[in-house]
Each structure stands twice: as C-alpha cells, then as structure tokens.
C-alpha positions as CSV (number, residue, x, y, z in Angstrom):
1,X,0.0,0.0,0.0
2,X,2.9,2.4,0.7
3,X,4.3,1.9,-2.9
4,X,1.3,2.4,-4.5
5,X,0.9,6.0,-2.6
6,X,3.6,7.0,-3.0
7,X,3.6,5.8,-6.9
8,X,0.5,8.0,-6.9
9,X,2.3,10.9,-5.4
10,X,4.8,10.9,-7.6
11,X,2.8,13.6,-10.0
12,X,3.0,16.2,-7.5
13,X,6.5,15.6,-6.7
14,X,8.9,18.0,-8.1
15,X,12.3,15.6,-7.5
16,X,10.0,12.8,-9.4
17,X,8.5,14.7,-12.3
18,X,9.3,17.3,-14.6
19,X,5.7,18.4,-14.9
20,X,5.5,18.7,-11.1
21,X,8.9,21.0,-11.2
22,X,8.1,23.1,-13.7
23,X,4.5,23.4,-11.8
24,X,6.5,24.2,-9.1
25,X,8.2,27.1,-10.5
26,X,5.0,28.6,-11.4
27,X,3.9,28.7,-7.9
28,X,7.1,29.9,-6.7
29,X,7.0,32.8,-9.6
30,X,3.8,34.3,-8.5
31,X,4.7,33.7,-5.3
32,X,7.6,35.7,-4.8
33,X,5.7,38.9,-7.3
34,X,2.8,38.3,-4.1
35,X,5.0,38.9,-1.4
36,X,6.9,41.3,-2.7
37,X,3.6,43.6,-4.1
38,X,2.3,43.0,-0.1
39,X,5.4,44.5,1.0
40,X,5.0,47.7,-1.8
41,X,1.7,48.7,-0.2
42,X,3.0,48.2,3.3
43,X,6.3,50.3,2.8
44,X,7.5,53.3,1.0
45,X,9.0,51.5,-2.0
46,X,7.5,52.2,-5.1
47,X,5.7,49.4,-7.2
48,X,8.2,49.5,-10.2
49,X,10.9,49.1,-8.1
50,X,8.7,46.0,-6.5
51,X,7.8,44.7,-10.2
52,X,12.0,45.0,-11.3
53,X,12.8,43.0,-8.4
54,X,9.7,40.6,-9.0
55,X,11.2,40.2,-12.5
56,X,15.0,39.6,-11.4
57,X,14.0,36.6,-8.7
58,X,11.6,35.2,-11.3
59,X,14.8,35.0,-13.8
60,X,16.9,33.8,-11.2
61,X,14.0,31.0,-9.9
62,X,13.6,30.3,-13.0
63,X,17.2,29.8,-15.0
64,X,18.1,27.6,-11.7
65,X,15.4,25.3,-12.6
66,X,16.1,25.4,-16.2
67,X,19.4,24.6,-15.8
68,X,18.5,21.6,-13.7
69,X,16.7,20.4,-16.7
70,X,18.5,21.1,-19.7
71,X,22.1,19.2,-18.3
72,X,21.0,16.1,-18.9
73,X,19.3,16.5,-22.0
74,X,23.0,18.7,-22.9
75,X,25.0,15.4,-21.8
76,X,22.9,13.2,-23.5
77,X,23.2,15.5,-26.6
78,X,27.2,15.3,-26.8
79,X,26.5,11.6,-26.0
80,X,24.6,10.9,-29.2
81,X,27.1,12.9,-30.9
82,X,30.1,10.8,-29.8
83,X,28.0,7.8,-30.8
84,X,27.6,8.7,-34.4
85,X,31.3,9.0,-34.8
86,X,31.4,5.2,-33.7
87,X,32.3,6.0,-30.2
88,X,30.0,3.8,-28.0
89,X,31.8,4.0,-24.8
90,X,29.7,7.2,-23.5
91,X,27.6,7.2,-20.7
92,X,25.2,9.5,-19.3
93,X,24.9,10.3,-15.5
94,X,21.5,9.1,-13.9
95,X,21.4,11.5,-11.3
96,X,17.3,12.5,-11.1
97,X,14.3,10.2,-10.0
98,X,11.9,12.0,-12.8
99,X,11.2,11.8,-16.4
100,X,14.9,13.0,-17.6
101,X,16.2,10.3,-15.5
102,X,14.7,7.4,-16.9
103,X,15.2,8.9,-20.3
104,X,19.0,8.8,-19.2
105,X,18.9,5.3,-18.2
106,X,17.3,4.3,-21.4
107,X,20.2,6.0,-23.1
108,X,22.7,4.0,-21.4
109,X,21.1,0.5,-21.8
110,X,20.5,1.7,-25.6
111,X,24.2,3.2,-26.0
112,X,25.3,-0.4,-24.1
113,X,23.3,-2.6,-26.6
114,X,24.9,-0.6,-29.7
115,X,28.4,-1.1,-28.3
116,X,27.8,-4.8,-27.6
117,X,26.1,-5.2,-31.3
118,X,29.5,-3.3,-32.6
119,X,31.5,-5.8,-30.5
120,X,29.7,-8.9,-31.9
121,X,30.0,-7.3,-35.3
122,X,33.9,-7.2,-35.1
123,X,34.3,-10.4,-33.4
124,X,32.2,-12.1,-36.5
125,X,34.0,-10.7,-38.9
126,X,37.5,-11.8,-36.7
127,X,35.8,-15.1,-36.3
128,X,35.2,-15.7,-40.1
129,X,38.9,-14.8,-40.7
130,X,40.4,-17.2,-38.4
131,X,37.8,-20.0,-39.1
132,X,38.5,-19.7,-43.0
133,X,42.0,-19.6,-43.1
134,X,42.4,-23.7,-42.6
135,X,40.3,-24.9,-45.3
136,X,42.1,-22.2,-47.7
137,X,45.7,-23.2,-46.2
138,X,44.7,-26.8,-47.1
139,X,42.9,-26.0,-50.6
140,X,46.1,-24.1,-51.7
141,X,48.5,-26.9,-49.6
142,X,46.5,-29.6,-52.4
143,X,46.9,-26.9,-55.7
144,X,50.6,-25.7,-54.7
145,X,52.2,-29.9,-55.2
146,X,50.0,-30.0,-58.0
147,X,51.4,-27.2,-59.4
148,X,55.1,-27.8,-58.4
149,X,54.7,-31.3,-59.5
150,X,55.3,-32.9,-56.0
151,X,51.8,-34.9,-56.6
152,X,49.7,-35.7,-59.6
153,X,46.6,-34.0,-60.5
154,X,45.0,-37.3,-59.9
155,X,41.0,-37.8,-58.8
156,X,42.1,-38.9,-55.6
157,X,43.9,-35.7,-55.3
158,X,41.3,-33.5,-56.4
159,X,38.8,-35.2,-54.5
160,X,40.5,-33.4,-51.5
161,X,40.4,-30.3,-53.0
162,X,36.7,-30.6,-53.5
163,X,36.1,-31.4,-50.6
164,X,37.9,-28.9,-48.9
165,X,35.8,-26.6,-50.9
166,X,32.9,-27.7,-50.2
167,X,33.9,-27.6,-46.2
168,X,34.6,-24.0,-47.4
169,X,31.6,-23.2,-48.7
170,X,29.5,-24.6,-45.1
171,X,31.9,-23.1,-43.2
172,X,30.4,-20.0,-44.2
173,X,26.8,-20.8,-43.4
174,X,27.6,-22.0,-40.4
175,X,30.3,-18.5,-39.7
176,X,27.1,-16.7,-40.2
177,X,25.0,-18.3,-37.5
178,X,27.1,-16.4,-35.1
179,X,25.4,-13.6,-36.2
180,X,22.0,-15.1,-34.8
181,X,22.7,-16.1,-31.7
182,X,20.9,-13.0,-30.9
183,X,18.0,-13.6,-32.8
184,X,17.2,-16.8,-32.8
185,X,17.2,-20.7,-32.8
186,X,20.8,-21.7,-34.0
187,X,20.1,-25.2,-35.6
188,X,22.3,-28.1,-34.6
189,X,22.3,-30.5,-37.7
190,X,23.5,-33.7,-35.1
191,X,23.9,-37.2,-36.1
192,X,25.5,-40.6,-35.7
193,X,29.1,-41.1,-37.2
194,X,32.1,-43.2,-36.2
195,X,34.4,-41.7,-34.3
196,X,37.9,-43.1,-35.6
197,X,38.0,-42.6,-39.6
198,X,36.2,-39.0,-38.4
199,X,39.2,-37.9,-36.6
200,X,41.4,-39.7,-39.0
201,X,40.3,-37.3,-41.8
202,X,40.6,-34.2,-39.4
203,X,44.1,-34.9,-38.2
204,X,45.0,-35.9,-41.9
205,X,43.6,-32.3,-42.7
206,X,45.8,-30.7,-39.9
207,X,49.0,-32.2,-41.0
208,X,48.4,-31.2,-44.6
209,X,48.0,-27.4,-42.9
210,X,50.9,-27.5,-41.1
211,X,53.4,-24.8,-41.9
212,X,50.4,-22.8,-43.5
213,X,49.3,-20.6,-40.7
214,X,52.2,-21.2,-38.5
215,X,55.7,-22.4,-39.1
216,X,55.6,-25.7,-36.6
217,X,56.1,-28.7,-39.1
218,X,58.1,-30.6,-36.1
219,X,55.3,-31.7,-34.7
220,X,53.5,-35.3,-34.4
221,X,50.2,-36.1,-34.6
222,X,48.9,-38.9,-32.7
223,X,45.4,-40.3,-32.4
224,X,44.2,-42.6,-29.9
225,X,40.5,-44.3,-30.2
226,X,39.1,-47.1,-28.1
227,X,37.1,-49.1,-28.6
228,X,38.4,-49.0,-32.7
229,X,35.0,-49.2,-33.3
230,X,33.6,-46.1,-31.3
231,X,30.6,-44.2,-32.4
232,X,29.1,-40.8,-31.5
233,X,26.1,-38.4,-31.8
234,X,26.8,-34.9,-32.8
235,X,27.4,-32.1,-35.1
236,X,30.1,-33.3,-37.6
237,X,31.0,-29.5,-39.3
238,X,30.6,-27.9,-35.6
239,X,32.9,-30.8,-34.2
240,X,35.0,-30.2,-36.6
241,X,35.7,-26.7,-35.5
242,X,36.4,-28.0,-31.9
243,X,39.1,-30.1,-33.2
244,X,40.7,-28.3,-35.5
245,X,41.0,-25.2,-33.8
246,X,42.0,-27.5,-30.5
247,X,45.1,-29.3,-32.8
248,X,45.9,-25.6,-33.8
249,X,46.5,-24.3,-30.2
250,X,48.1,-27.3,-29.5
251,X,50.3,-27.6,-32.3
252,X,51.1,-23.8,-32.0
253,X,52.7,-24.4,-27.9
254,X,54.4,-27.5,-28.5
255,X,57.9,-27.7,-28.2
256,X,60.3,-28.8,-31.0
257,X,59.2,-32.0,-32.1
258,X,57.0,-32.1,-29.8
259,X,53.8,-34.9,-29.6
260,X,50.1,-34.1,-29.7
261,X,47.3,-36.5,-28.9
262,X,43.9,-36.9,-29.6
263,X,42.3,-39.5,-27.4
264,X,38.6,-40.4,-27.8
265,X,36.4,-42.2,-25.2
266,X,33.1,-43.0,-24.8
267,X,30.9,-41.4,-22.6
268,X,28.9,-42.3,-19.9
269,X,25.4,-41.9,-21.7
270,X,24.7,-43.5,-24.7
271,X,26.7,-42.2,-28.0
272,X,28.1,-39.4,-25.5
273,X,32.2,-39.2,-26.1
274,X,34.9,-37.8,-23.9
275,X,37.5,-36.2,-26.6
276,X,40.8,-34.8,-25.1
277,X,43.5,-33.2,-27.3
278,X,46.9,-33.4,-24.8
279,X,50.6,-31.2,-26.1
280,X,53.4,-31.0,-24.1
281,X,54.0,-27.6,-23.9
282,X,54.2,-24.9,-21.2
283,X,50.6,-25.8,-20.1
284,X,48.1,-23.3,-19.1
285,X,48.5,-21.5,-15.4
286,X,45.7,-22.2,-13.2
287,X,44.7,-18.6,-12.9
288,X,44.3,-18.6,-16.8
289,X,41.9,-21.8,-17.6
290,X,39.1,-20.1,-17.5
291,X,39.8,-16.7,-19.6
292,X,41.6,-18.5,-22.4
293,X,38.3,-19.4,-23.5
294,X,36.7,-15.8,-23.7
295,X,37.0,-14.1,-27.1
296,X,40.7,-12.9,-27.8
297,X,41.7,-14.1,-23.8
298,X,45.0,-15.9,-23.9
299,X,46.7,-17.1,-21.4
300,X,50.1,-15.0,-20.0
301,X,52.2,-17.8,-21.2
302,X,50.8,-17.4,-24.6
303,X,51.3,-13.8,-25.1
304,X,53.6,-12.9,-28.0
305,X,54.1,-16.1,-28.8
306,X,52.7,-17.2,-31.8
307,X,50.9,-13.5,-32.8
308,X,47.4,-15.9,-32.5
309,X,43.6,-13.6,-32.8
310,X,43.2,-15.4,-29.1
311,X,39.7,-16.4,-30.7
312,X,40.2,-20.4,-31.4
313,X,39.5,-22.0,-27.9
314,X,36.5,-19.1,-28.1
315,X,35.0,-20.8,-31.1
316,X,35.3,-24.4,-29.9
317,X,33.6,-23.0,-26.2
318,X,30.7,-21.7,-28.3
319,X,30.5,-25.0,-30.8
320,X,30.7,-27.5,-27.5
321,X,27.8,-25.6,-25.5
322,X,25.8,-25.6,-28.8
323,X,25.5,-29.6,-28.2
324,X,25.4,-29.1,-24.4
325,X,28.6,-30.6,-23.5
326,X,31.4,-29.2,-21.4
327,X,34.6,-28.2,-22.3
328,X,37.6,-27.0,-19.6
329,X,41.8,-27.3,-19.2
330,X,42.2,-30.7,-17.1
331,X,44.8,-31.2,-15.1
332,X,48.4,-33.0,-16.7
333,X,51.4,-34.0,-15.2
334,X,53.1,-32.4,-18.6
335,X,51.6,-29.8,-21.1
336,X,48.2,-29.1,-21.5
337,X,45.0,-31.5,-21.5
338,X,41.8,-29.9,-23.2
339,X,38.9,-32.0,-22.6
340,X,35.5,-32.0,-24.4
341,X,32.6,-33.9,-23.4
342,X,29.2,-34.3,-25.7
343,X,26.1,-35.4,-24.0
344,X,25.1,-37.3,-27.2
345,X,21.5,-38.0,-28.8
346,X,19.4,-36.5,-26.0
347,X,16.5,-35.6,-28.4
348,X,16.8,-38.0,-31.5
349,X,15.6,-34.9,-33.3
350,X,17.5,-31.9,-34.7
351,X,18.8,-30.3,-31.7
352,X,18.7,-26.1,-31.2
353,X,20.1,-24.0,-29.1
354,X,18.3,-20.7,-27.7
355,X,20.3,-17.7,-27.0
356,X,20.8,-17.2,-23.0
C-alpha cells in the first residue's frame, strides 16, 4: 500500500516529475511577485521598483530550474554525438528520479546494446577470418604440389580439393550463424558417425595445414580411439571446429618435435564421447583456464608467442555448448590436456540451441 501512494504521489513531486517542477516554479514565480507587491503597499517602495525586483527573482528561480533540466538533456546530446562518430563507450549520469532520469537510463542501456552489437559485429568478422583460413591453407597446400609437381593431379587428389571446398563453402553458413545467436534458434544439424575414420580425416587435414598458418612442421600427430569401433552423436562441421581449432592451439605451444594427442572415449550416456586433445607444452597457469576461453583471452604464457587472434578455444567454447557438453583445461602432469565432453543423442531430433 505504501508503494502504491507514494507511486500516486509521484505527479506532485517536483524531485520525481518534470511536470510537477516546472508546476513548481510557477507557484514559486507568482509567489515571490505576491509577497513582494504586499510589501509595496505596506512600505514606501515604489511598485516599479517591486515589479523589477519581481522580474529579477523570477529569472533567477527560474534559470536555476532550467538549468536543472536542460544538463542532462546537454550530456545526452554530446553523448549521441560521440556515438555517431562510432564512439559507443559514453555514458550519461542518472542523477534525477523524474522523467529526464529514466530517459538517461534508457540512453545508457540503448548506448550499451549498440556497443555490444559493434563488439559482436567485429568479433564475427575476426571469427570468419580465423575459421576460414584452414580450409584455404589446405585448398592451396593440395593446388601448390600440384602445381610444383610434387603430386599428380589425380582424382584422388582433387577429390580433396573438392572437398575442402565444399567444407569452405559450409563453413560460411555456419560462420554466419554467429550472427544469430541473438535472434534466434541456432540449428544443430547432429547425427550418428564413427568416431575413428572421423578424426582420422581431421588430423590428416591438420597435418596437410601445417606450416600454413604457422611455421611448426616438427610436430606429431597422434590419435588414440578405443574401442576401434567407437561411435558418437553430434554435429560433424561444428565438431569439426572444436578439433581443429584444439590441434591448432596445441600444435602452436608444442615444443620442437614435440607430440600431440587426440584421445577419444566414450561417454557415460549412450553415444556421448569424452575427446581430449593433450601437447606438451608450457601448459596453461591455473589462474588462466578459465579466460583463455573468452574471445581474444589468452593465457600469459601465450602472449607474443605465436601473434594468434586469441579467438580459437573461443570458437570451440561456443561450438561445445551448442551440443550441451562441457569443455575445460584438465589437469596434466606435462603440457596441457583440453577435454571436451558431448552429452550425445538426448533428443533423436535436430537439436537447437536458444540464446541465454
């Protein structure tokens, strides 16, 4: 009952309402011009001398009041100002309880949405860079021995540049769902697939990259499935970016000829896998597990190392909670263990993902 009178108040309090201020001022206008005509006609000064004083209070009342109202409105303009030349940092200060302070607040949350929609925008467009880059290094890997004779220009050999055009092509489509995380249902096109000649064909992709975004072509690839026969539920293209980007970082902070392992196990549901990718480099410091996986976070041993966007362990974060499954730095006696666990077929449907 107390909030709802004093909600009801609110109209005819000045500190709550602009329309109760500037009502305000009008009383205190004709107030002041009453009390000083009752003192004319009981003293000796004259009434125009009464009226000029009248008139000098009333400015004064009433450019104090102004003033109160037009600041924000001022610091808002220059706000909006900054804003069109692409400067979304600005805020405005909510100082007041009425109208002109809710307006403020609204700028803010509006001026915080436009910087956050300029953030995404850049980190999509960073995003698409890095993701494309290893099906290009690959493509031209395949052209460039074709073309300095080291292989033949055989079907079996064009068959992998197709195909790594064709990844090319849905890499795209899928790049471009980034930008509707914020709009919509992102669809999760999961399904049924064995594990080992999966990860066969990633890894044999990696090594063919090697050398292409980096200059580490020291290191060993090792992959380690059991049971041989292991099969999965998921995502195949969005798995794929896990991976890949996973054998990238690892590749990138091994040490010279150095060993990285991909070890698949099942999981403890049905068709659920537990996917680790292990190096042996530096590792990652405690304090640092959990920022490496925010968008351009590395860790402090990481830093001017490699000259790395800091966005790969981002991307496979965001592909591994599309499915629902977990993904975190594990403890190693030596280097540094990434492990990814999918939930697998939970719906036996196409599974989507809401924005949160």
């Amino acid at each position: 009952m107390w909030k709802r009178c004093w909600e009801g108040l609110r109209p005819l309090d000045p500190n709550r309402s602009v329309k109760a201020a500037l009502g305000a001022l009008v009383i205190a206008t004709v107030a002041i011009t009453t009390l000083l005509t009752i003192v004319a006609f009981h003293s000796a000064i004259e009434l125009r001398v009464i009226a000029l004083l009248a008139v000098i209070a009333s400015l004064v009342v009433t450019q104090f009041v102004a003033h109160g109202l037009a600041a924000p409105l001022d610091e808002m303009t220059d706000a909006a100002r900054s804003m069109a030349r692409g400067d979304y940092s600005r805020r405005v200060r909510v100082e007041r309880r009425d109208e002109l302070g809710e307006l403020a607040d609204t700028f803010n949350r509006m001026a915080a949405d436009l910087e956050a929609a300029d953030r995404h925008r850049k980190e999509l467009v960073a995003n698409v860079s890095h993701e494309l880059r290893t099906p290009i290094a690959a493509l031209r890997a395949v052209l460039e021995n074709v073309v300095d004779g080291v292989s033949e220009a055989d079907p079996a050999t064009m068959d992998t540049a197709l195909r790594q055009t064709e990844r090319l092509g849905r890499l795209v489509e899928h790049l471009l769902d980034l930008s509707r995380l914020d709009n919509g249902v992102v669809p999760l096109h999961a399904r049924r697939f064995e594990v080992w000649p999966y990860l066969s064909g990633v890894l044999k992709e990696a090594n063919m990259t090697k050398g292409e975004g980096h200059s580490r072509t020291d290191v060993h690839l090792h992959l380690d499935v059991s049971p041989p026969d292991l099969a999965a539920y998921a995502d195949t293209e969005r798995l794929h970016q896990v991976v890949a980007n996973l054998i990238d970082n690892a590749v990138k902070h091994s040490p010279p000829h150095g060993r990285v392992t991909v070890r698949a196990r099942p999981g403890r549901a049905p068709l659920s896998l537990a996917l680790e990718v292990l190096d042996e480099g530096p590792g990652i410091p405690e304090a640092d597990r959990d920022r490496v996986f925010e968008r351009f976070g590395r860790s402090a041993s990481a830093k001017g190392g490699d000259g790395g966007t800091g966005l790969g362990l981002a991307i496979a974060r965001w592909a591994v909670d599309l499915h629902g499954g977990r993904i975190g730095v594990a403890e190693s006696p030596r280097g540094c263990r990434i492990l990814v666990t999918l939930p697998g077929d939970t719906s036996g449907t196409e599974l989507t993902q809401r924005p949160t």
